[in-house]
C-alpha positions in Angstrom: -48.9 10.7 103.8 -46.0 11.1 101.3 -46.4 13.7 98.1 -44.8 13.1 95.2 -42.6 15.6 93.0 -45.4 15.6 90.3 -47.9 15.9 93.6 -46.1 19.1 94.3 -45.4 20.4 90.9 -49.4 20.9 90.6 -49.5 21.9 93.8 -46.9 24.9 93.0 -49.3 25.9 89.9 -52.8 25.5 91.5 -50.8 28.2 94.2 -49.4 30.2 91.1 -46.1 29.7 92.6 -42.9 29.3 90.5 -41.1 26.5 91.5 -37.9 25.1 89.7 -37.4 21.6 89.1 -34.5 21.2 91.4 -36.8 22.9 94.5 -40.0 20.3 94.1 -37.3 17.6 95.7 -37.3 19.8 98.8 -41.1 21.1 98.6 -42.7 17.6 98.6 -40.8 16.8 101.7 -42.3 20.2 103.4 -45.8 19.5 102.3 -45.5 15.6 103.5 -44.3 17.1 106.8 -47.1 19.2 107.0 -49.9 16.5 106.4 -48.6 14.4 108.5 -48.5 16.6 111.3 -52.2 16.9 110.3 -52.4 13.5 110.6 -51.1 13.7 114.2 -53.5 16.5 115.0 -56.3 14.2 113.7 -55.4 11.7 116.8 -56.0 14.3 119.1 -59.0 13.7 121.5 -61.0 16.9 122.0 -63.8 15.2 123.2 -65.6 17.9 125.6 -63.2 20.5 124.6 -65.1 23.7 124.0 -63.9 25.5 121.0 -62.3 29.0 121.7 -61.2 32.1 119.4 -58.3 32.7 120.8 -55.3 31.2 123.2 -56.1 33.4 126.4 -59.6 34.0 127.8 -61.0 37.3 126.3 -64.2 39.3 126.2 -64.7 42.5 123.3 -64.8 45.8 124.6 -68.4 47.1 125.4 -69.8 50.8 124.7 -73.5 51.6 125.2 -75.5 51.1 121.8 -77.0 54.9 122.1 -78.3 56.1 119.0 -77.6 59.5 117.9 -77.5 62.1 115.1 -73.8 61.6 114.4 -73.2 65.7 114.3 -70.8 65.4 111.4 -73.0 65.1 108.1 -71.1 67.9 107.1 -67.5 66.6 107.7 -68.9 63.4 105.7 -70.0 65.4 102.6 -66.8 67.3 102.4 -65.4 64.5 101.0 -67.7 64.0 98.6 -67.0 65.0 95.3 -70.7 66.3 94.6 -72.7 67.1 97.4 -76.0 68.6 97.1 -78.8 70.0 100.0 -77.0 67.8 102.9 -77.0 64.3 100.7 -74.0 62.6 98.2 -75.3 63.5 94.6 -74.8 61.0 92.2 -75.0 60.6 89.0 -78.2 59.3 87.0 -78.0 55.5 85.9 -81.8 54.5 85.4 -83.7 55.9 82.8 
């Protein structure tokens, strides 16, 4: 697929990207490059290829889902800038 200088011109201001007349030469040649490296991607058969999240086999880090207290409320609240009787105070905003 082959973009055009007008093609990338709009391109350049759907991105908000300032782009002077003498660069669109050179940007429609990137941006044909890159779809038709999508093109070749298309070809590719992935046909029983599971999908993955990453390029090397991972699993997450586990912890034990333990409930507790947290033992910090007041660490928390010190940051508040109005704290009142162990809760953030805010102010009123429905009558």
């Amino acid at each position: 697929m082959s973009i055009t200088e007008d093609q990338a011109r709009k391109v350049a201001h759907l991105a908000r990207i300032a782009v002077d007349d003498a660069a669109l030469p050179a940007l429609a040649r990137e941006l044909s490059g890159i779809l038709d490296f999508m093109e070749q991607l298309a070809e590719v058969d992935v046909e029983g290829v599971e999908p993955m999240t990453g390029v090397t086999p991972m699993r997450l880090k586990r912890r034990e889902d333990a409930v507790t207290t947290g033992g910090m409320a007041d660490r928390i609240l010190s940051n508040a800038p109005d704290a009142r009787e162990g809760f953030f105070a805010v102010p009123k905003v429905v009558e």
